[in-house]
C-alpha positions in Angstrom: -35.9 -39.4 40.5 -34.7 -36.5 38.3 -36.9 -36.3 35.1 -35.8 -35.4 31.3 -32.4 -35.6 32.5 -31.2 -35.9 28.5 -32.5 -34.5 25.4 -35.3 -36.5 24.1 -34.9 -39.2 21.0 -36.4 -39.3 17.8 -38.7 -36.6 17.1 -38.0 -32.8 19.0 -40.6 -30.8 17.1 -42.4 -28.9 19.7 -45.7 -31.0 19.5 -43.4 -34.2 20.7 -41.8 -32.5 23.5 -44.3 -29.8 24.6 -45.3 -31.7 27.6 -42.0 -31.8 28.9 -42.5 -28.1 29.8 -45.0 -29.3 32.6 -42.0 -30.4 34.9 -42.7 -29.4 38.7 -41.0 -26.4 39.7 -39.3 -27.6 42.0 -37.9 -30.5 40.3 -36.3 -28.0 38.0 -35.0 -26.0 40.1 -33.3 -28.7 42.1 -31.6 -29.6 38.9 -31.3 -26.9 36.8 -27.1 -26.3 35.8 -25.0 -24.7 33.4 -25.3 -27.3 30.1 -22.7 -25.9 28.0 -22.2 -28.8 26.3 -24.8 -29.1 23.3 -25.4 -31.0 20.1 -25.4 -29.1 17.0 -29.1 -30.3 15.7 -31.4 -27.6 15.4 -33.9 -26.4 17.9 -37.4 -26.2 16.6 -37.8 -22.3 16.7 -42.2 -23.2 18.2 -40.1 -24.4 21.1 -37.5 -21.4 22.0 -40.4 -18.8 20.6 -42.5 -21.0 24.2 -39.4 -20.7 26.5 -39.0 -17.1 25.8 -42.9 -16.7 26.0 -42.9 -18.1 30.0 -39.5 -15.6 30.6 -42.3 -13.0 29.6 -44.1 -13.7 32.2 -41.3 -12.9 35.3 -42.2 -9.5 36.7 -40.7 -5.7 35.6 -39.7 -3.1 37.0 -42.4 -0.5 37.3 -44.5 -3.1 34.6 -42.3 -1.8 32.3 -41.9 -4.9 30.2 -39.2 -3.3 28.4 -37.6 -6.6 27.5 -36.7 -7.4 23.8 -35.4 -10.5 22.8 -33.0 -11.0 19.4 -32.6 -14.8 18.5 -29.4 -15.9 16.6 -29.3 -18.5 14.7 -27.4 -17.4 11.6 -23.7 -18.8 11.6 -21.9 -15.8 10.6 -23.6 -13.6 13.2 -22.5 -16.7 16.0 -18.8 -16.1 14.2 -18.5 -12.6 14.8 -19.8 -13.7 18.9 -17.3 -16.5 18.8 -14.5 -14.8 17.8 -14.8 -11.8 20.3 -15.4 -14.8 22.7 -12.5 -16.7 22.1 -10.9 -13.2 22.7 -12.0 -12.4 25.9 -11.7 -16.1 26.8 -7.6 -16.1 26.4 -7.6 -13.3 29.0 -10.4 -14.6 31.1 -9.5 -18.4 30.8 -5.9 -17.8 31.9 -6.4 -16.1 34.9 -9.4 -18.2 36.0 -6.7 -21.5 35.3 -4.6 -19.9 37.7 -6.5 -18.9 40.5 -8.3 -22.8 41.1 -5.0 -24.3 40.1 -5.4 -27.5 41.7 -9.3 -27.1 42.3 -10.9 -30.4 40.3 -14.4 -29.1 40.2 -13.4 -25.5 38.8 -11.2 -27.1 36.8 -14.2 -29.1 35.4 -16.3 -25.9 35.3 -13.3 -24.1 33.0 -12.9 -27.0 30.6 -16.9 -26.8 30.1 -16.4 -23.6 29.1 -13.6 -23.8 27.1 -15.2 -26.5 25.5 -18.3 -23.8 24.7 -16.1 -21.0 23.7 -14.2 -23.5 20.7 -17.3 -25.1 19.7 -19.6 -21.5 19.9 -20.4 -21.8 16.2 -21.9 -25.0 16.4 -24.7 -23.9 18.7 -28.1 -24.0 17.1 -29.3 -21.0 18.5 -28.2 -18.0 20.8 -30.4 -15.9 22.7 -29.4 -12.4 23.2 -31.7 -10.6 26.0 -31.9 -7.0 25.9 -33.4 -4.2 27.8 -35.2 -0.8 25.8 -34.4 2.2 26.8 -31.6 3.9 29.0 -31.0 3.3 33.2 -33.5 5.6 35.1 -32.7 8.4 37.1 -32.2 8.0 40.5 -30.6 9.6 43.7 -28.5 7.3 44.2 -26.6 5.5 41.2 -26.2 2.3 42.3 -29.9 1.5 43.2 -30.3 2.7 39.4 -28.6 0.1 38.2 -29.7 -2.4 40.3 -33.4 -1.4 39.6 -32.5 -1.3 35.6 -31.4 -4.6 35.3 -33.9 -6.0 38.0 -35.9 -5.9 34.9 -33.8 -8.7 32.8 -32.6 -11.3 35.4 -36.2 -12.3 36.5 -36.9 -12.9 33.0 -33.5 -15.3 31.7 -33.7 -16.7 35.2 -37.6 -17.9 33.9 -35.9 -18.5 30.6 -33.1 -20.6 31.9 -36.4 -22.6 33.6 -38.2 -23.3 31.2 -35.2 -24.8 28.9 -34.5 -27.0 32.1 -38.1 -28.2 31.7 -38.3 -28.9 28.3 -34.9 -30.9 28.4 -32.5 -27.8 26.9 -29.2 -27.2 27.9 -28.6 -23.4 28.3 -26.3 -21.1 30.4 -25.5 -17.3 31.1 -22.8 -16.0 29.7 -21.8 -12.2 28.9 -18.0 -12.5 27.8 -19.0 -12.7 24.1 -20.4 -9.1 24.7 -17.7 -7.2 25.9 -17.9 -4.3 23.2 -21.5 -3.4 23.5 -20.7 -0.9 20.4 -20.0 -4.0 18.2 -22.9 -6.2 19.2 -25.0 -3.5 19.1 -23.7 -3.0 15.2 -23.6 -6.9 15.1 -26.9 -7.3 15.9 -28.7 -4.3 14.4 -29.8 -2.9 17.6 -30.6 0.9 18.0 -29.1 3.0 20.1 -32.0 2.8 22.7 -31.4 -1.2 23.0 -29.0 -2.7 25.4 -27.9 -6.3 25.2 -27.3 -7.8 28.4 -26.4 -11.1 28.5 -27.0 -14.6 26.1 -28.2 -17.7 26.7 -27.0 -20.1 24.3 -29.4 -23.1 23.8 -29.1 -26.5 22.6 -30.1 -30.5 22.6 -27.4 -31.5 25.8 -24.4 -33.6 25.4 -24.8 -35.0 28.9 -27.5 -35.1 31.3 -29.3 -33.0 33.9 -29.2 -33.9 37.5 -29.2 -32.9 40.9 -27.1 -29.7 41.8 -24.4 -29.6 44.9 -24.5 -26.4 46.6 -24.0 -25.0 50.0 -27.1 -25.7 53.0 -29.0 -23.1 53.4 -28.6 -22.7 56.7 -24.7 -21.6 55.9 -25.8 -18.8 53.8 -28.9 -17.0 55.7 -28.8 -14.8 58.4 -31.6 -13.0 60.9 -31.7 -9.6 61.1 -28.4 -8.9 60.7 -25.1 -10.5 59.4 -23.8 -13.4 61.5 -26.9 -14.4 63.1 -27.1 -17.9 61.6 -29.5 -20.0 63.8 -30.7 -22.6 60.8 -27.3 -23.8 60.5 -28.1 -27.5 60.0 -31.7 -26.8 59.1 -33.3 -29.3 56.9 -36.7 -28.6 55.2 -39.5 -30.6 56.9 -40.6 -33.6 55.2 -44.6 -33.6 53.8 -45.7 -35.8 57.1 -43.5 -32.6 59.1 -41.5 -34.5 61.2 -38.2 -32.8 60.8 -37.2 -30.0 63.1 -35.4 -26.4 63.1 -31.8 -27.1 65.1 -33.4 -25.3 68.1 -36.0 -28.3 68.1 -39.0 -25.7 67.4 
């Protein structure tokens, strides 16, 4: 049975809900999802100031730990976001309503976000990750970028965690960044500071629950592409008595 699948009642300080952040990892990852849907009530700032601290701990590139964090809560700073999102959104939104014309579940996805992009303001607080300092050289461009921003993703994926633990909604989302000049001059950051992405966090709307996605076996290959022998795979049970499809 999924645990914390809705924000807790009555009292959110941190010292009511800090054993919430105990939730198997497993459990959280089986039902972690984009909540984009939040309530408006405020987030005790003892319990985003804990979900950033366990991001902290996903590895760096080179130990760099060249992470910063900015938190937003003021509303005119979330105004200025909204409004470039709501910008890039009548672009973005369009096209995206065209292409999965007729698909339900995107369809559901696009109205969450729409939902998120007119309501933006309303958010208690936004979490802007950033990364210090400019993309290393390297031979080869691409692995540079890769390896630069290698050093973020660990780190909201943990953040993104942790809020699934303690009952937060959150998502990714980049589109109210599109002008890195202006959120850098939005948010004060020098020129040395690149933000990369935001995680908006919040109390949820709705519930968490178990995630549909593809089997594994459909996805991984051996060696090299189209060698797919686990389609059908399904993980052993604890007493091991389920088998690969080969029988092995």
């Amino acid at each position: 049975m999924t645990i914390n699948e809705r924000a807790p009642e009555g009292d959110r300080s941190y010292a009511a809900v800090a054993d919430r952040f105990g939730m198997p990892l497993d459990e959280a990852m089986m039902t972690q999802r984009a909540v984009r849907k939040v309530l408006p009530d405020p987030v005790d700032r003892d319990v985003v100031l804990r979900c950033i601290e366990l991001a902290l701990r996903a590895p760096t590139g080179s130990n760099g730990q060249n992470w910063e964090f900015v938190v937003v809560e003021d509303r005119e700073v979330l105004a200025t976001f909204a409004r470039r999102y709501r910008s890039a959104w009548r672009i973005y939104g369009g096209i995206g309503e065209r292409v999965t014309a007729g698909d339900p579940a995107m369809s559901k996805v696009l109205g969450a976000v729409q939902w998120q992009v007119e309501h933006f303001e309303e958010i208690p607080v936004v979490v802007v990750p950033c990364l210090r300092g400019a993309v290393r050289f390297a031979p080869f461009p691409t692995l540079a970028q890769t390896s630069h921003y290698g050093s973020i993703y660990p780190s909201v994926q943990n953040l993104l965690l942790a809020a699934r633990a303690v009952g937060l909604g959150a998502s990714l989302i980049t589109l109210p960044l599109w002008s890195v000049t202006m959120a850098r001059r939005t948010l004060g950051l020098p020129l040395n500071v690149q933000p990369i992405c935001m995680v908006p966090l919040g109390w949820p709307r709705g519930r968490y629950g178990p995630t549909t996605r593809r089997p594994v076996g459909d996805v991984v290959h051996l060696d090299r592409w189209g060698e797919q022998p686990w389609r059908g795979w399904e993980a052993p049970t604890p007493d091991g008595t389920a088998e690969d499809v080969d029988g092995s």
